[in-house]
N, C-alpha and C positions, 0 to 999 in steps of 0.2 A: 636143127631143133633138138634140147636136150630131152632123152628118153628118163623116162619117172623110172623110179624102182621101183622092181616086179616084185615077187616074192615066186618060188618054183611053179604055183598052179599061176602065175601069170596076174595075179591080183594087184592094185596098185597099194601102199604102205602106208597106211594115213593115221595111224596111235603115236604116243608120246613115246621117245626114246626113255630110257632109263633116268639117264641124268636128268633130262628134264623130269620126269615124274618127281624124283629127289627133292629139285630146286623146289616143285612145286609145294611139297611137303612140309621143307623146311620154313619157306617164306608162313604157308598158312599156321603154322604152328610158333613163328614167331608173334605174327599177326594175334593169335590165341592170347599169346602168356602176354601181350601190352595190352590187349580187351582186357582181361584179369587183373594186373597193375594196377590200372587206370580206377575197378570196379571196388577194387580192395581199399587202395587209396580214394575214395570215394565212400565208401560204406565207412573207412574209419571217419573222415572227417563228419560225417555226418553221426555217428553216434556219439561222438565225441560232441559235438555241437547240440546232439539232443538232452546230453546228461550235465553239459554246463548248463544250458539253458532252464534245466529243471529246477538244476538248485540255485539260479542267481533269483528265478521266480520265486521260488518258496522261502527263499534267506528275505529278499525284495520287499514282500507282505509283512514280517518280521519287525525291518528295518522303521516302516513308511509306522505300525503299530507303536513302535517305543518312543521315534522322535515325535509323533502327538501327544502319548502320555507323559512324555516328558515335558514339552510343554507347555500343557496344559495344567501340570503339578502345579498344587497349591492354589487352583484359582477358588475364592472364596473362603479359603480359610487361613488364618492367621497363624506361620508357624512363631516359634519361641527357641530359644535356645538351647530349651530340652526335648523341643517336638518335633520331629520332621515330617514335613506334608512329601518329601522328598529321601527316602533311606537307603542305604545297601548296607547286604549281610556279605561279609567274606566269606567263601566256602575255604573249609577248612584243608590242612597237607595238600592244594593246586585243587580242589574243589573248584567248582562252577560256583559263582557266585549268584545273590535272590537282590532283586531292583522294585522297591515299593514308591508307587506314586497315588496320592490320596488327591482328590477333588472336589469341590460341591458345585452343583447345580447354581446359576446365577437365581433361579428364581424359586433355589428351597432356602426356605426360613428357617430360625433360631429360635428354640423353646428353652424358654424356662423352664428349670429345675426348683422342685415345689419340694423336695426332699433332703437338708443338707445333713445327710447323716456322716459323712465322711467314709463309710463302710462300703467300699466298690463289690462287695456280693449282695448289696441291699435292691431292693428293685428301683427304679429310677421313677418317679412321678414326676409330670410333665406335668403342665396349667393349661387347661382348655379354654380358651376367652371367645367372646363372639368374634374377635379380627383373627384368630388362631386356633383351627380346628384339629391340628394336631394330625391332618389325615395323610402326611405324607410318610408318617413311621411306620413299617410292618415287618413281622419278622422274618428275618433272615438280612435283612438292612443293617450296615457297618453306621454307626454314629462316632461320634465327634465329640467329646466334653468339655468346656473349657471355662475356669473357673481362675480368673488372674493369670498367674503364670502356670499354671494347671494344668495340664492338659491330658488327655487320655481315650484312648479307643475300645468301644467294645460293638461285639455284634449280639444285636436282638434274636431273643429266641421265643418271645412272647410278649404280647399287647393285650391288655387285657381297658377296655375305655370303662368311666365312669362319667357316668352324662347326669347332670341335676336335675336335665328337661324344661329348664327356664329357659322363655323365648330374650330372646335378645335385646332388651333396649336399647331403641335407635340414637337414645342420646348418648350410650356408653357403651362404645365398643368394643373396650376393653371389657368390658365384664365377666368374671370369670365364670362356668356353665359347668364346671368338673373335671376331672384331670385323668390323666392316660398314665397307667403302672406301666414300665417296660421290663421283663427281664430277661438281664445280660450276661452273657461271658465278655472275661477277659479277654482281647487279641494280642497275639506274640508276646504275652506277658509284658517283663518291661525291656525287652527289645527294640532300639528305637523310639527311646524317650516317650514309649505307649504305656507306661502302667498308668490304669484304672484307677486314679485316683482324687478325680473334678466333682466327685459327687457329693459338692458343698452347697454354702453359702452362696447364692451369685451366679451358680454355674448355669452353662448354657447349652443346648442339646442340639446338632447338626448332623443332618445326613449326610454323608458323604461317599463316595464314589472311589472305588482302589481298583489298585490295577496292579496286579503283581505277577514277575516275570521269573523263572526258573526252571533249572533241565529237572524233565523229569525222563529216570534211564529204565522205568517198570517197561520194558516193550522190546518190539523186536529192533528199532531205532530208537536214538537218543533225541527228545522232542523238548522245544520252547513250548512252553507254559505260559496263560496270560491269566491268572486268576481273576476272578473280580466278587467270590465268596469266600466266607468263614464260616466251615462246617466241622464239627468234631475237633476243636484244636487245629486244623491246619487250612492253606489257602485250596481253594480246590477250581478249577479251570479248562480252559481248554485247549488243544495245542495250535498253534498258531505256524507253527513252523516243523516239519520232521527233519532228521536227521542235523541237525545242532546239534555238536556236542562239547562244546564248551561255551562260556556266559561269564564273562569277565566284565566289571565296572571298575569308573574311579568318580569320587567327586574332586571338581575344583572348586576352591574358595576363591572370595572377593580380594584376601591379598597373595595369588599366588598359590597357595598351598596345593598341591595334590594328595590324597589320602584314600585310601580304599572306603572309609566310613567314615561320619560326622562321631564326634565326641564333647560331650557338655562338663566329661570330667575330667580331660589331658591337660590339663592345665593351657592349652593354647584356645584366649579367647575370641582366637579369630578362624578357627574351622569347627564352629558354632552348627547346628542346626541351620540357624537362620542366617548364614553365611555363605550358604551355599550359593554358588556363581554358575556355575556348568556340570551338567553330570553329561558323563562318560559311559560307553558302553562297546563291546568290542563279543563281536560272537564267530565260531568259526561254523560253516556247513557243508555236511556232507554228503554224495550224491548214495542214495540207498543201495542203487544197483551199479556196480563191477564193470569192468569194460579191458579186455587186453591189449586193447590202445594206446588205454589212457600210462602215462607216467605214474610210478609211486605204486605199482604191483595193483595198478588198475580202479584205483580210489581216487576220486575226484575229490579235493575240500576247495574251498574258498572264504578267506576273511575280510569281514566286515566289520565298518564302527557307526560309531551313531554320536555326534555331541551334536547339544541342544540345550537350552538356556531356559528355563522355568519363564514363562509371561508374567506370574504373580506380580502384582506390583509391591508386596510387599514385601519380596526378595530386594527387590531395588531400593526401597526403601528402607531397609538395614543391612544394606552395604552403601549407603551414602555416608 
């Protein structure tokens, strides 16, 4: 029978020799640093997949926002070859560029202009009839002017009604009852085939619905913009997306053409206003918060485009 080893007081030896304590050391300690590995490689992917996912959501809302306004550009109003219900402003030295889409409401009506003074600082009178109560103008509303090939944008800054107080006869429902003074600023000047200049003979008064998109860099990120007022000279809005920081368009025409802006006076009269085929739109974004993970000293961007075809049927209709 083999005897166990004693130790001198005759005790039996039951601890770990050395080496094995070592082994045992080593092995937990390798154990350690592939827990760690695994935990590291895991926390990166996972914040890296938190800070894509933030900015593909916030680019995403962005995207789904411009290809509706786009197109839904022009529904109800009739552009012209110097108007566009559809514009872009190039920013200037690689600027961001500004994307204008105007719409009207299927069920707002067209007022007569009671005033042809041809003076776009004069007030605008509208015709109050009993089938036209004129109740859908108020101020701070963009309108629509258009007098033949006329056309022009301004926003209300006062309504002032004038009522005669005759009731309505049922036989004429036309009848006119009194007229509504509006007064207007000019919008964008004449940027965009917009000078203020319908307030003739004929002309016709429409409200209509804009939608205007550009970076605005006032902040601590650079944010998309979706205006849909005219306040003191400029659009004013809300941000729609943060960290954009660039905003690039192109339009294409019905033959072809690519061009950053419509023009009525290049002598080419086929990238017209009302030639317009496809606008174009191209935004890059960026995730706000840093990551030492990430590639590119830890800045996440991602680009996006948007093309999308105006519904108007009148686009279709001069490009046939």
């Amino acid at each position: 029978m083999k005897q166990r080893n004693r130790d001198v007081s005759g005790k039996t030896k039951n601890g770990f020799t050395l080496v094995e304590l070592l082994m045992a050391i080593t092995i937990s300690s390798l154990v350690v640093v592939a827990a760690l590995s695994l935990f590291e490689a895991y926390m990166k992917t996972e914040r890296a997949g938190s800070i894509r996912s933030e900015v593909h959501s916030n680019a995403q809302y962005a995207v789904d926002m411009l290809t509706r306004d786009i197109l839904e550009a022009g529904e109800g109003v009739d552009p012209t070859t110097d108007f566009g219900v559809v514009a872009t402003s190039e920013g200037t030295s690689g600027a961001s560029d500004t994307l204008y889409t105007l719409r009207a409401n299927p069920e707002t009506p067209a007022h007569q202009v009671l005033n042809p003074t041809g003076d776009p600082t004069a007030e605008i009178l509208l015709n109050i009839t009993c089938a036209d109560s004129v109740s859908d103008i108020r101020a701070g509303h963009v309108i629509y002017l258009a007098s033949g090939p006329a056309r022009g944008l301004a926003v209300v800054t006062a309504v002032t009604r004038n009522e005669t107080g005759v009731t309505c006869p049922p036989e004429d429902p036309d009848a006119d009852i009194g007229h509504v003074a509006l007064a207007v600023t000019e919008v964008d000047g004449g940027t965009h085939g917009w000078p203020l200049s319908a307030n003739q003979a004929g002309a016709a008064a429409l409200r209509v619905n804009a939608a205007v998109y550009f970076i605005d860099t006032n902040g601590a990120t650079a944010r998309l913009i979706r205006a849909t007022r005219y306040e003191s000279g400029k659009w004013v809005g809300t941000p729609i997306a943060e960290g954009v920081v660039d905003f690039q368009t192109q339009l294409a025409f019905g033959d072809g053409d690519v061009a950053p802006e419509a023009s009525s006076s290049d002598g080419d009269a086929t990238n017209d206003y009302d030639d317009i085929y496809t606008v174009r739109a191209f935004l890059t974004a960026r995730a706000w918060r840093t990551d030492r993970y990430l590639a590119g000293g830890g800045v996440y961007e991602r680009n996006y485009s948007v093309r999308a075809t105006p519904r108007n049927p009148l686009y279709s209709r001069n490009l046939e």
